[in-house]
FIFI-493449 format. One record per residue: z, x, y of N, C-alpha, C in turn; residue in three letters. Coordinates in nm, 4 decimals, always signed. Atoms other than C-alpha are relative to their C-alpha. Last residue first. Layout:
n_zz / n_xx / n_yy / ca_zz / ca_xx / ca_yy / c_zz / c_xx / c_yy / rest
Z / X / Y / Z / X / Y / Z / X / Y / Ala
...
This chain:
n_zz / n_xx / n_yy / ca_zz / ca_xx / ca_yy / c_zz / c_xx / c_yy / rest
+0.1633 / -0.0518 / +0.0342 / -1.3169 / -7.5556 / -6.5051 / -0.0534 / +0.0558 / -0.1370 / Unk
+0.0533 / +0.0860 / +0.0597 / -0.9633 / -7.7204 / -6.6326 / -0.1352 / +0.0611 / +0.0472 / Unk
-0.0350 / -0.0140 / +0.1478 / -0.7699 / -7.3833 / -6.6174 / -0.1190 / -0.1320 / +0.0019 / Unk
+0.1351 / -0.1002 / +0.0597 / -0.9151 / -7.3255 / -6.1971 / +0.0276 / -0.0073 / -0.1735 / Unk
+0.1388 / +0.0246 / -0.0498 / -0.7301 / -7.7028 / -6.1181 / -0.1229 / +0.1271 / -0.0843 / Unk
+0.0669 / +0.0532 / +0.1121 / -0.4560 / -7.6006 / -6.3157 / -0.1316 / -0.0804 / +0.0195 / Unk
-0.0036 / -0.0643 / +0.1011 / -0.4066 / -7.2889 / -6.1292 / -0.0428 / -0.0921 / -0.0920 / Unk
+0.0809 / -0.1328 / -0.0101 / -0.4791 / -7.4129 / -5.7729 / -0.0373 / +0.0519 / -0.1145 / Unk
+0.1384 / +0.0617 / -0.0736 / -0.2651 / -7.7179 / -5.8469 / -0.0720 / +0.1041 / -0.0072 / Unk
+0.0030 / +0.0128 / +0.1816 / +0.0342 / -7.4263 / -5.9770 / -0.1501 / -0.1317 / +0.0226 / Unk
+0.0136 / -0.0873 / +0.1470 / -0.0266 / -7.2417 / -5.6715 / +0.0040 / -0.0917 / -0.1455 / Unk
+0.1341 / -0.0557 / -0.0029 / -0.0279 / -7.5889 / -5.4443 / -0.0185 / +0.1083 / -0.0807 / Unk
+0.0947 / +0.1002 / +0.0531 / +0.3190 / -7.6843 / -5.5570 / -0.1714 / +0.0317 / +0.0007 / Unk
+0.0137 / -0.0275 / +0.1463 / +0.4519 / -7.2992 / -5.5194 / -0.0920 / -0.1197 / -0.0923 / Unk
+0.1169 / -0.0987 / +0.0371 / +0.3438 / -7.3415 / -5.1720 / -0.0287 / +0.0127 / -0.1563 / Unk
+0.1542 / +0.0208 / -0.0170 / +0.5072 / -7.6831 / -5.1184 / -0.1332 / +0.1101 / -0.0196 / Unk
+0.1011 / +0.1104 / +0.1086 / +0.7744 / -7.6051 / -5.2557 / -0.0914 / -0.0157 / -0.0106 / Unk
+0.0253 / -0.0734 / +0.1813 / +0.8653 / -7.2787 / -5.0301 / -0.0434 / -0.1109 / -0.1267 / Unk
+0.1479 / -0.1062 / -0.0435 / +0.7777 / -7.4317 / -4.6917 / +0.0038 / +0.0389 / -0.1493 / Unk
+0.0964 / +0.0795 / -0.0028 / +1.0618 / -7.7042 / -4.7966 / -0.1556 / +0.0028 / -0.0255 / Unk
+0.0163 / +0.0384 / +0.1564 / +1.2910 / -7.4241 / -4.8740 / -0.1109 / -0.0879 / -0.0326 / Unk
+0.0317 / -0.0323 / +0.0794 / +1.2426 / -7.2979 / -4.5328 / -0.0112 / -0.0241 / -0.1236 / Unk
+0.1390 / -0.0564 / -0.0591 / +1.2212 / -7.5893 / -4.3135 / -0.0520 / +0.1216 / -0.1064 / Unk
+0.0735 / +0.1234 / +0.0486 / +1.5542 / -7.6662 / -4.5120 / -0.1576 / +0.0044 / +0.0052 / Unk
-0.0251 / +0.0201 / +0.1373 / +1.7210 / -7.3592 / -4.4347 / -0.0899 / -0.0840 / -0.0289 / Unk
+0.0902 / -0.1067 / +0.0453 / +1.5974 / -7.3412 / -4.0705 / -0.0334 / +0.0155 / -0.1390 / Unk
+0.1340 / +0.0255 / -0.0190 / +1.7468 / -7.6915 / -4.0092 / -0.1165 / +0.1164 / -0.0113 / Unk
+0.0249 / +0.1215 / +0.0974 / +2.0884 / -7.6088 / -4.1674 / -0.1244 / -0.0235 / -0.0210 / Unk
+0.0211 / -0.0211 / +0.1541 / +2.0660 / -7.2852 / -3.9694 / -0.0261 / -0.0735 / -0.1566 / Unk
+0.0806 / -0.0652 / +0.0260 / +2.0201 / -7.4776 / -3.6616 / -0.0401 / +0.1024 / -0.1247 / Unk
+0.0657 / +0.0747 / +0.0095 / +2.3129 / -7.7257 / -3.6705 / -0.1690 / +0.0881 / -0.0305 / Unk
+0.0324 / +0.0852 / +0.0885 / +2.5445 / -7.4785 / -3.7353 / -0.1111 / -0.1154 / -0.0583 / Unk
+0.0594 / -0.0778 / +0.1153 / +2.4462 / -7.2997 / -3.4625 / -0.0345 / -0.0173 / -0.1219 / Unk
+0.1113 / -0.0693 / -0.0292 / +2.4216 / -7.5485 / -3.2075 / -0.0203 / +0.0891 / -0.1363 / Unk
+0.0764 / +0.1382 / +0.0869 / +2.7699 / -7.6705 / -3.3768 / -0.1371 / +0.0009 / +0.0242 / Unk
-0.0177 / -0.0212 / +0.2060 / +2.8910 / -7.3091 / -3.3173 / -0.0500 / -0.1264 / -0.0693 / Unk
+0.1081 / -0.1284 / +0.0778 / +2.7412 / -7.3048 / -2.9189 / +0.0309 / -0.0262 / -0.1496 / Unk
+0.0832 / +0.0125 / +0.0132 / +2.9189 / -7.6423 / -2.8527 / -0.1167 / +0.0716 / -0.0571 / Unk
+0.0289 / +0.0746 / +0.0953 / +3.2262 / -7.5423 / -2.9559 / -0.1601 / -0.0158 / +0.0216 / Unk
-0.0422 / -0.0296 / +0.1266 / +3.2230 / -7.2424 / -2.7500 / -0.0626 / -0.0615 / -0.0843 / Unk
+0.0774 / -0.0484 / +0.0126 / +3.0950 / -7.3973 / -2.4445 / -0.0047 / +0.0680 / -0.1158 / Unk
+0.1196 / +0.1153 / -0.0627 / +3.3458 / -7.6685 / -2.4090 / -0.1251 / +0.0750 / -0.0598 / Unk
+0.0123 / +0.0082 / +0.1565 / +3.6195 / -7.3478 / -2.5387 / -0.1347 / -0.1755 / -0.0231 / Unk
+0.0652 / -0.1187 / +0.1087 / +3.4843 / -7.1840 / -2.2185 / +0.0537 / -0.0417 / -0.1511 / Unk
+0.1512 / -0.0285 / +0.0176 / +3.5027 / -7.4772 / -2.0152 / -0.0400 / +0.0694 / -0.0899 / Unk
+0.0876 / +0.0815 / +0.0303 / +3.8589 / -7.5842 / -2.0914 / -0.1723 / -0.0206 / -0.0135 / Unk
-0.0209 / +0.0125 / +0.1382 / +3.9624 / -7.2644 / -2.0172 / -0.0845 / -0.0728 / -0.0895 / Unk
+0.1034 / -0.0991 / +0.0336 / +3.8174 / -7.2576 / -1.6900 / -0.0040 / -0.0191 / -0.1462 / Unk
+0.1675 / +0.0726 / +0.0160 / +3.9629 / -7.6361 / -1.6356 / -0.0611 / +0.1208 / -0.0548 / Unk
-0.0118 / +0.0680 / +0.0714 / +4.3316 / -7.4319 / -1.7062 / -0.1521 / -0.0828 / -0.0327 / Unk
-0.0256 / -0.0872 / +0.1292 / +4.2874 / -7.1631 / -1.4716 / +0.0059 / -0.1067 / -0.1264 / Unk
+0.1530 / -0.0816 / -0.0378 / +4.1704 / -7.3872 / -1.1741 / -0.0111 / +0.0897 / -0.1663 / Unk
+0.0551 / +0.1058 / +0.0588 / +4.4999 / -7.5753 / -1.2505 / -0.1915 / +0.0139 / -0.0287 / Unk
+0.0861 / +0.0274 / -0.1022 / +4.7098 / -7.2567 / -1.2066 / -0.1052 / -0.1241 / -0.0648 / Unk
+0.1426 / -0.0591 / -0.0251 / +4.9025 / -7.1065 / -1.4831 / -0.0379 / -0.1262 / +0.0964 / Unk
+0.0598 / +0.0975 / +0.0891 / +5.2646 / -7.0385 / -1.4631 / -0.1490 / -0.0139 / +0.0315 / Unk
């Protein structure tokens, strides 16, 4: 049967597991966003830029 040493290991490595996939999760969310965010704001300034140089 298994050993009590064997059982905490366990416990560590699905400890470390979870934690890594909600790490991950949590970071792609926040890359996503960062990116889309980056992307408004450029396209906002291009069209500014554009109707700024239309009214000269």
């Amino acid at each position: 049967m298994f050993e009590f040493s064997q059982y905490l290991g366990f416990l560590l490595f699905l400890t470390i597991l979870t934690i890594g996939f909600w790490l991950m999760f949590f970071l792609v969310g926040f890359v996503g966003y960062w990116i889309t965010g980056a992307s408004v704001e450029m396209i906002k300034e291009k069209r500014a830029k554009k109707k700024q140089e239309q009214s000269i």
